[in-house]
C-alpha positions as CSV (number, residue, x, y, z in Angstrom):
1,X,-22.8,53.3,-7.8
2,X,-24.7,53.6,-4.4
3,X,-24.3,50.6,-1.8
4,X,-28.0,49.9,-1.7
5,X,-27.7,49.4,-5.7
6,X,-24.3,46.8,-5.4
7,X,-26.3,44.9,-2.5
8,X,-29.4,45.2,-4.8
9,X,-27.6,43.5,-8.1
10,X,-26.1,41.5,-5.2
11,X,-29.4,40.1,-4.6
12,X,-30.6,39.9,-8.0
13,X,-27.5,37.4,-9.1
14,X,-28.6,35.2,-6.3
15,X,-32.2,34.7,-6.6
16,X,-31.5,34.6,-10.6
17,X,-29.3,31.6,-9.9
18,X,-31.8,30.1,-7.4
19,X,-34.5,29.8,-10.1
20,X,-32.2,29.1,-13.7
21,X,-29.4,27.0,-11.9
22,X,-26.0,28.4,-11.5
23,X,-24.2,30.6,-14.0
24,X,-20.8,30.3,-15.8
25,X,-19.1,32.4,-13.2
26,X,-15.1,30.8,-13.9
27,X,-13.8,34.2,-15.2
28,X,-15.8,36.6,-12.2
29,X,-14.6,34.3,-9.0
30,X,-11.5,34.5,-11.1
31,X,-11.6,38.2,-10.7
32,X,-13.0,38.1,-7.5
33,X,-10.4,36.8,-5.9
34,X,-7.8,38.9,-7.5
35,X,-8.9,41.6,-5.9
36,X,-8.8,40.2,-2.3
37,X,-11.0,40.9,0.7
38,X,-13.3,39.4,2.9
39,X,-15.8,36.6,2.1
40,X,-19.1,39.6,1.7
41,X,-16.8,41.9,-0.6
42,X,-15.7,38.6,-3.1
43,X,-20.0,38.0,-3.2
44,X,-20.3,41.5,-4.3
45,X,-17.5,41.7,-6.3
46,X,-18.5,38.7,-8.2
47,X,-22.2,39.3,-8.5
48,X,-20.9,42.8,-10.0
49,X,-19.2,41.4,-12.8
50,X,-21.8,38.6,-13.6
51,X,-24.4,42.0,-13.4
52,X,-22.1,43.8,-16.0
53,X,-21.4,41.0,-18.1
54,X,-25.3,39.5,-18.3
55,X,-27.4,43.5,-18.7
56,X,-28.3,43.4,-15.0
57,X,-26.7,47.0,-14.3
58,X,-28.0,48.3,-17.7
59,X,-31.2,47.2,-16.4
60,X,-30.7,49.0,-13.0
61,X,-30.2,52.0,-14.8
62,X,-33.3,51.4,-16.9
63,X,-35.3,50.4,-13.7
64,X,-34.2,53.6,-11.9
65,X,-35.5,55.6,-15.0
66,X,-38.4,54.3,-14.8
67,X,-38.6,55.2,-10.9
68,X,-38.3,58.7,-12.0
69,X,-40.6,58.6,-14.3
70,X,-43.6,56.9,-12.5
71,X,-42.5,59.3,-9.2
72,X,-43.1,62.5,-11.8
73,X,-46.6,61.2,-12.6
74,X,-47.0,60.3,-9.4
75,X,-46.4,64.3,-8.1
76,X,-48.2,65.9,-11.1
77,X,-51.2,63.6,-10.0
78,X,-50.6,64.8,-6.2
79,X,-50.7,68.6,-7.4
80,X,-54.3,67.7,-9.7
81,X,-55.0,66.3,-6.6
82,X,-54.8,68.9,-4.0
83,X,-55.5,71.7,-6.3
84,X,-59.1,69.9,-7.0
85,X,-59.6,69.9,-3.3
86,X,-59.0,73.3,-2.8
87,X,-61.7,74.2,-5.1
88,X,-64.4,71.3,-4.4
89,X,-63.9,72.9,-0.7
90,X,-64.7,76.6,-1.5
91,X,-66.4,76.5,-4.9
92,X,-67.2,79.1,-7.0
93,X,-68.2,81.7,-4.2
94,X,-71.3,82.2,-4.9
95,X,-72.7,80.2,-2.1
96,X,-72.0,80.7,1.1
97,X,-69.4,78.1,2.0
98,X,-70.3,75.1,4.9
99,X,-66.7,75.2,7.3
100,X,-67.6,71.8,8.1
101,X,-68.1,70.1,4.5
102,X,-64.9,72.2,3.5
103,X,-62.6,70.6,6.1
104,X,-63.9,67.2,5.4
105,X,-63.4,67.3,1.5
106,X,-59.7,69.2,2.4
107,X,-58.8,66.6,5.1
108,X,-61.2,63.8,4.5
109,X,-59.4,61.7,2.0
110,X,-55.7,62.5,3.6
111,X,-56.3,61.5,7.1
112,X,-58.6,58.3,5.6
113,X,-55.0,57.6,3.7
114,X,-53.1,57.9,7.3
115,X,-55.0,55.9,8.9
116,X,-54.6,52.9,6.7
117,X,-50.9,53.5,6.5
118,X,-50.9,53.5,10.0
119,X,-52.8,50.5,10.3
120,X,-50.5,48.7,7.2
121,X,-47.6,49.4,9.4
122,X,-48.4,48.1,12.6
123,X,-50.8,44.8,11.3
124,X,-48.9,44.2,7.8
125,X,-45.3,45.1,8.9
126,X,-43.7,46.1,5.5
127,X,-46.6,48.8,4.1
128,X,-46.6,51.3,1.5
129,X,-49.9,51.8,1.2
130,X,-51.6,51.9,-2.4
131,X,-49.1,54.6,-3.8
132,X,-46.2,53.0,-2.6
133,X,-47.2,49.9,-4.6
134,X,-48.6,51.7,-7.5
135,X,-45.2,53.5,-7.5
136,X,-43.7,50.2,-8.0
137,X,-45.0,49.2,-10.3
138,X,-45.1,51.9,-12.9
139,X,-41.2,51.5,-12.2
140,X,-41.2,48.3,-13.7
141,X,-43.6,49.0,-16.2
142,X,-42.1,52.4,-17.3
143,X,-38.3,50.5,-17.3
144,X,-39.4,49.2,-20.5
145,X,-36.6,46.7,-20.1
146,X,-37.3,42.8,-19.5
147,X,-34.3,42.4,-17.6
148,X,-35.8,44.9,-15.0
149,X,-37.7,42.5,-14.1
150,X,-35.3,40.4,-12.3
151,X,-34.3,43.4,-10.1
152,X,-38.7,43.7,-8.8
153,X,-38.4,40.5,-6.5
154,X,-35.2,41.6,-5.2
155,X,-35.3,44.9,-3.6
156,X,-37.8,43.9,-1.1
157,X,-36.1,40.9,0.0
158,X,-33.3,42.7,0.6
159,X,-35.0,45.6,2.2
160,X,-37.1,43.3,4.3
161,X,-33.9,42.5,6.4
162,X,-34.0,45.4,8.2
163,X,-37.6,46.2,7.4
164,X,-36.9,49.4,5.6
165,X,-39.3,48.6,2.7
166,X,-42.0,50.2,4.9
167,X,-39.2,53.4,5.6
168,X,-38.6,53.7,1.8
169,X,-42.4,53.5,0.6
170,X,-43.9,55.4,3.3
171,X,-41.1,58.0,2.3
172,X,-42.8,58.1,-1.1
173,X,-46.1,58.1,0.1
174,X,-46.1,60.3,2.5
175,X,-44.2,62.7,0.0
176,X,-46.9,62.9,-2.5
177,X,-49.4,63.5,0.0
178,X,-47.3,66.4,1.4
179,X,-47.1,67.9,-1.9
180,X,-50.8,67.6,-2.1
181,X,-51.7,69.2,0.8
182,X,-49.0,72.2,-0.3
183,X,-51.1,72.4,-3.0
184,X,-54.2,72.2,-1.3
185,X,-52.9,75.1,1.3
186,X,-51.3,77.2,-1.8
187,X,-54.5,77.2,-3.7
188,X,-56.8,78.1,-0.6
189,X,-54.6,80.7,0.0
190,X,-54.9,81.9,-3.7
191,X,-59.0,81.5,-3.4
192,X,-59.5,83.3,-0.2
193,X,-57.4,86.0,-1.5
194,X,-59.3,86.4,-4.7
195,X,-62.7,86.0,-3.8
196,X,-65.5,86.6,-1.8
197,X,-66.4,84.1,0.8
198,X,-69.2,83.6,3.5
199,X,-69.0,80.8,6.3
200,X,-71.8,78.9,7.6
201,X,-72.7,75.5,9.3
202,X,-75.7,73.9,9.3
203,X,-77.5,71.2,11.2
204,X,-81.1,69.4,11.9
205,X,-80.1,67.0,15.2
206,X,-77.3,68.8,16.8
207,X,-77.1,71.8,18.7
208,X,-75.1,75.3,18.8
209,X,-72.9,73.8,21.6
210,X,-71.7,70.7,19.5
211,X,-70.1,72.7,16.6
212,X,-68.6,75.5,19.4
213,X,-67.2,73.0,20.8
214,X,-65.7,71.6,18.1
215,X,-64.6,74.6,16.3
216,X,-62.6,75.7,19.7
217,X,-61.0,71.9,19.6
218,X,-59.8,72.2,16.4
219,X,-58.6,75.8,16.7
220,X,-56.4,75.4,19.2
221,X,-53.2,74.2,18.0
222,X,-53.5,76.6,15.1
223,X,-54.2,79.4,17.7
224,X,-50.5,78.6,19.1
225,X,-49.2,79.0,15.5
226,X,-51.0,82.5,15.3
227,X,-54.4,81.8,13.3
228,X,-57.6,83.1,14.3
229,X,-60.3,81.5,15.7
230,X,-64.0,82.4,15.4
231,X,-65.1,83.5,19.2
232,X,-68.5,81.9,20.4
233,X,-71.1,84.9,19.1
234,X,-69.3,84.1,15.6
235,X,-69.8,80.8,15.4
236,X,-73.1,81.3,16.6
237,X,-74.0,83.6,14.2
238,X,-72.7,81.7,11.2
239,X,-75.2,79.3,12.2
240,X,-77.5,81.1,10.3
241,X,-77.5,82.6,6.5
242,X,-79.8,85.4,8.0
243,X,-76.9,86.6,10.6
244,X,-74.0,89.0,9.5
245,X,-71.2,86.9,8.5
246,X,-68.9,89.8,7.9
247,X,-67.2,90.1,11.0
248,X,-66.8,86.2,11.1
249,X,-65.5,86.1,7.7
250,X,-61.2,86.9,8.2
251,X,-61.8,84.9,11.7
252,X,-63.4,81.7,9.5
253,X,-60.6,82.0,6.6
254,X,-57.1,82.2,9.4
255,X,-59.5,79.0,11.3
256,X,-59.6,76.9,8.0
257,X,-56.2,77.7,6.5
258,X,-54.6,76.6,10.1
259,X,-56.5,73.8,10.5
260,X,-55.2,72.4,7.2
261,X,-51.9,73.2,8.1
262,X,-51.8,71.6,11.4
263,X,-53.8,68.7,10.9
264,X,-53.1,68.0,7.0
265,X,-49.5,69.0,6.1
266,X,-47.4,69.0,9.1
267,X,-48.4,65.5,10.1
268,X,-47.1,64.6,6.8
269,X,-43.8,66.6,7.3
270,X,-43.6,64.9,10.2
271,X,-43.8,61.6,8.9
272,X,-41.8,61.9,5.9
273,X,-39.1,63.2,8.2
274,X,-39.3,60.1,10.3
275,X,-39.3,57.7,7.2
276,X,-36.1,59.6,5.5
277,X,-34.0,59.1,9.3
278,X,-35.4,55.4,9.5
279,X,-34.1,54.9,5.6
280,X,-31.0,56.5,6.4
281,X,-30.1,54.8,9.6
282,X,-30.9,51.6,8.6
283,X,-29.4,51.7,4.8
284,X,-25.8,51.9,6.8
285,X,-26.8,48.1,8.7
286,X,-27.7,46.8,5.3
287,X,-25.3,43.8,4.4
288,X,-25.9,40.1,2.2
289,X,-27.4,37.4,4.4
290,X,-24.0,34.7,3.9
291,X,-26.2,32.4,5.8
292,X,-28.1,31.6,2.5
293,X,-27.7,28.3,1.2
294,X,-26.3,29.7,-2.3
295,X,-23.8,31.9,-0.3
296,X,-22.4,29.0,1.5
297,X,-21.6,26.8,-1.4
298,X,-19.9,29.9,-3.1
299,X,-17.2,30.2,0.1
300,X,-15.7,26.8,-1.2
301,X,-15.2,28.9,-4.7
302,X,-14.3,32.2,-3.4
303,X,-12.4,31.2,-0.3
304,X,-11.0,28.1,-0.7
305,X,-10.0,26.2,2.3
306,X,-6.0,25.9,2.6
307,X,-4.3,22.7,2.2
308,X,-1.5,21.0,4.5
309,X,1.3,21.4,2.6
310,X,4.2,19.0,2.6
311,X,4.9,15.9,0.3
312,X,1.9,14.0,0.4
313,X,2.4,10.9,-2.1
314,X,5.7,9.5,-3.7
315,X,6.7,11.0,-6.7
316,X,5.8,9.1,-10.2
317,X,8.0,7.6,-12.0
318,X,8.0,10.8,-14.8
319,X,6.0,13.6,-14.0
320,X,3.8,15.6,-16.2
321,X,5.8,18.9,-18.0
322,X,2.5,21.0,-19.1
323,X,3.3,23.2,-22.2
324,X,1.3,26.3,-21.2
325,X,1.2,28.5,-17.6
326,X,4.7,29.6,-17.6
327,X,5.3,31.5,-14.7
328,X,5.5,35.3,-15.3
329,X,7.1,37.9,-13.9
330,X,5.3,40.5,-12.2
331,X,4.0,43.2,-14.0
332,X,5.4,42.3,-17.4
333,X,4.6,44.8,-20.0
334,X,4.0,42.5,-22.9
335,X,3.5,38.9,-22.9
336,X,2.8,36.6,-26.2
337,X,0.9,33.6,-25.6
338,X,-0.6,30.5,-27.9
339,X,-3.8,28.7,-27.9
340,X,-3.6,24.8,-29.2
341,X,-0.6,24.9,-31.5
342,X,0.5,21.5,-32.8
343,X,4.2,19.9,-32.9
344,X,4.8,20.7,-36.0
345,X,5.4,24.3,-35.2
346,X,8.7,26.0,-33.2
347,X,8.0,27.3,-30.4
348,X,8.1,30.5,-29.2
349,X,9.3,32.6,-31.8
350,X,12.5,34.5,-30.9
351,X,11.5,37.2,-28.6
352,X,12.8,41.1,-28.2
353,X,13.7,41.8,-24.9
354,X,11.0,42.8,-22.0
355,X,8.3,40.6,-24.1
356,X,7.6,37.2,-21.9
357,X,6.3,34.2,-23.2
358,X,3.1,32.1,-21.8
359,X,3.8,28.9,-23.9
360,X,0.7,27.1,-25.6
361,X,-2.6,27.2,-24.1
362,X,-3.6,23.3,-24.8
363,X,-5.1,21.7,-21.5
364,X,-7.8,23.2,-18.4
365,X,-5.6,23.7,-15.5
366,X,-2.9,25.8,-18.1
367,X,-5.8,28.1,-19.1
368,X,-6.5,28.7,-15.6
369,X,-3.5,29.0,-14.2
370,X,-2.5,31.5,-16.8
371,X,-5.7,33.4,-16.2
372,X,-5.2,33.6,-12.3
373,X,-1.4,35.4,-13.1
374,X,-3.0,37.7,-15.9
375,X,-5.6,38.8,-13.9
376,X,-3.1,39.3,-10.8
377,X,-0.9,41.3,-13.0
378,X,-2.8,42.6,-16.3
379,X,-0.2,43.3,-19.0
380,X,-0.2,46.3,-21.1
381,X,0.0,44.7,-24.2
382,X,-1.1,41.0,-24.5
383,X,-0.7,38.8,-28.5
384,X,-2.5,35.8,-28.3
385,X,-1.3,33.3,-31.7
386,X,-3.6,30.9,-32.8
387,X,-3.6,28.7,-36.0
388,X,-6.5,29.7,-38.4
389,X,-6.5,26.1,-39.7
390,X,-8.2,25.2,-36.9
391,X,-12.4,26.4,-36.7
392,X,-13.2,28.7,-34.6
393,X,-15.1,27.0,-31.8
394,X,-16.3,28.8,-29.2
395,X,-14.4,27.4,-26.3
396,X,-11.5,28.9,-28.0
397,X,-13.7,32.2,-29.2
398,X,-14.6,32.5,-25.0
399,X,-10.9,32.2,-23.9
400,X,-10.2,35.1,-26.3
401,X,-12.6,37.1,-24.7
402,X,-11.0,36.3,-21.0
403,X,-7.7,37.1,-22.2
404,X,-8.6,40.0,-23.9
405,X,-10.2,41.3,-20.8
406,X,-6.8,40.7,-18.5
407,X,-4.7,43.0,-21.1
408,X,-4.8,46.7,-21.3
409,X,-4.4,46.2,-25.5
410,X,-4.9,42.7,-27.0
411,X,-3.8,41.4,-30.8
412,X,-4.6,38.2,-32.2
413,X,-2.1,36.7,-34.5
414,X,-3.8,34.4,-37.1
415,X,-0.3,32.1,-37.8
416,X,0.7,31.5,-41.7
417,X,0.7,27.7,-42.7
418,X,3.1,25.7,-42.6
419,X,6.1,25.8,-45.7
420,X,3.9,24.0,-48.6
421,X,0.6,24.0,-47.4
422,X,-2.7,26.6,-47.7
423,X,-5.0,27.7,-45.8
424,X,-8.7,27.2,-46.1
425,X,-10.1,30.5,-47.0
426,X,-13.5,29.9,-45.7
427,X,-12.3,29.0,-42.5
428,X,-9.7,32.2,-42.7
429,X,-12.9,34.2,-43.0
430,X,-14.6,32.2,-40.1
431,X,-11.4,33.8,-38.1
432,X,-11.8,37.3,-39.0
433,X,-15.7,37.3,-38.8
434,X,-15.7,35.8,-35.0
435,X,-12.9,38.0,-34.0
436,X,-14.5,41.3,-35.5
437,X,-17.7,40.3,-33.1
438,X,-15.3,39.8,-30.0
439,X,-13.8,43.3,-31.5
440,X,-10.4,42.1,-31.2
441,X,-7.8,43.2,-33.3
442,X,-6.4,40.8,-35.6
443,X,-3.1,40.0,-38.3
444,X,-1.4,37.7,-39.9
445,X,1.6,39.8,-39.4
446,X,3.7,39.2,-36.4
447,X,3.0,41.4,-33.7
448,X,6.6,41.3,-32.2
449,X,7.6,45.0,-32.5
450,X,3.9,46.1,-31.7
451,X,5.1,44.3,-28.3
452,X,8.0,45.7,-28.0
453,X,7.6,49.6,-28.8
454,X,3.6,49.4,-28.4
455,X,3.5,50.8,-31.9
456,X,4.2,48.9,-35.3
């Protein structure tokens, strides 16, 4: 996953909580801050996991399809598009062919385009111009996934940052009309090639001079590159259908294809090159704004401030002795742990050696504890005992999950009954059914040499 796409899910997580309130996001800090870092990499990290765990990066995927999708129709329009104004330009050939008309319907529309992207940019600031919005939107639209839509609102704000929305769509836009004017260029080539064409210009106000002038203007970039330009008799002479257009015809054909060139496509070139440095340059400055209000409230979860340590209050009388937490060693291979077991049950089991035991899982701060050392140091094999004459709520069902999740292999043992008492089979079969959703393996059997051996 690109950079721009983990600051882009970034983003999403944040405006998502802006608008629905904040999300259960215990078990992602959790993992956040196991992995370390700085206060920017534990936002990521986070909004990563909360991403994975609620569709969002499914949805980018989607979203990103889509993009493809919509930039293909995009192009195939772009070639309809320049081919058609190849042939509107020069027509059929048998009439002779206006220079004049023919550059306006090959450059007319493209320059027309520039000059409101030009104008977007300097007036509007972030522009794309109509393709680049379009482009957009059939993203979203082809996605085909409601989720994307979450992901629409944030790219631009995080773009805008560093005002490279305009650098990314004028990229796009400026791409498609490249490939149009390719295409444009391509099939002139192809027409003059092919067919018979004669050059003329016509007019009722102005004079020879006006269009000489002109002509020589326009020609004279292209004349650097190497095209021909009609000479003044030439031009003069196509002023007329009567006048012998045959010598004027090669000089007319190398004047049109290079003015097309040099005023149509490599100004595109140009400015696509431009956007794609811009992108690049300023996609490496790209970084989450921590001075958002959101951002600031999760430094007090992500990076909690330290605490003076030292004995603070006198001691009570008896203090608490919690039954779950134990402190594990680091990097235990197996570890057997309990979730609300009463009294009347001894516990732990014995235990083979190597296999550490968590105690009973029965208050908050235990859970959380236990969860902090897991995720710290994941076991390979984690059994989690829990007595089936209990429902299966799912506060219980959820801290399967995060346990689960902290293991390389998980087991759930479902505990017999006590000596003289049964089990409800209804509930039994509330057990397997919610743990076969979670997908967690499951036995009344104990797991002990499964621990052990990591084999029964």
């Amino acid at each position: 996953m690109s950079r721009v796409d983990r600051l882009w899910l970034t983003e999403a997580v944040r405006l998502r909580e802006e608008h629905a309130g904040p999300l259960d996001d215990e078990e992602a800090n959790r993992q956040a801050r196991a992995g370390g870092g700085d206060l920017p990499t534990l936002i990521e990290r986070r909004a990563l996991w909360l991403a994975r765990r609620d569709g969002l990066l499914e949805a980018l995927r989607h979203w990103r399809q889509g993009a493809r999708l919509g930039a293909v129709a995009l192009a195939v329009l772009a070639v309809f598009t320049g081919t058609g104004l190849a042939f509107a330009a020069l027509g059929d050939g048998q009439r002779p062919v206006n220079v004049f008309w023919a550059l306006g319907s090959l450059l007319g529309l493209n320059l027309l385009t520039l000059l409101g992207w030009l104008l977007g940019l300097t007036l509007a600031g972030d522009s794309g111009g109509a393709l680049g919005r379009l482009w957009l939107w059939l993203s979203e639209k082809l996605a085909r996934d409601a989720r994307a839509a979450q992901l629409a609102p944030a790219l631009p704000v995080l773009l805008q940052r560093q005002r490279l929305g305009r650098w990314l769509l004028g990229l796009g836009v400026h791409g498609m009309w490249l490939l149009a004017m390719a295409c444009a260029l391509l099939m002139l080539l192809a027409l003059l090639a092919t067919r018979r064409y004669g050059f003329v210009w016509e007019t009722t106000i102005l004079g020879d001079s006006a269009f000489l002038g002109l002509t020589q203007a326009l020609g004279a970039l292209p004349a650097l590159l190497g095209f021909g330009v009609p000479d003044a008799e030439q031009i003069r002479a196509s002023g007329t259908l009567a006048g012998d257009l045959e010598s004027a015809r090669r000089q007319w054909a190398g004047w049109l294809v290079g003015v097309v060139l040099v005023y149509g496509l490599l100004p595109r070139l140009l400015l696509a090159a431009l956007c794609l440095w811009r992108w690049r340059r300023g996609r490496a400055a790209l970084a989450i704004d921590l001075e958002q209000p959101s951002y600031r409230l999760l430094r007090e979860r992500l990076q909690p401030p330290s605490e003076r340590l030292g004995i603070r209050d006198a001691a009570p009388a008896q203090l608490h002795a919690p039954s779950a937490g134990a402190q594990l060693d680091a990097g235990a291979g197996a570890v057997l742990v309990a979730v609300e077991l009463d009294g009347s049950r001894a516990w732990p089991p014995p235990l083979p050696k190597g296999v550490a035991d968590a105690g009973v899982l029965d208050d908050r701060e235990g859970r959380r504890r236990l969860l902090d050392q897991l995720t710290r140091f994941p076991p390979a094999r984690l059994a989690i005992a829990c007595d089936p004459r209990r429902s299966p709520d799912r506060g219980t069902l959820a801290l399967l999950g995060e346990l689960s999740r902290c293991a390389a292999a998980t087991r759930v043992w479902l505990l017999q009954a006590p000596a003289g008492e049964a089990l409800d089979s209804a509930r039994l079969d509330a057990w397997h059914q919610a743990l076969d959703a979670l997908g967690l393996a499951h036995s009344s059997a104990a797991p002990l040499n499964w621990l052990e051996n990591g084999h029964d």
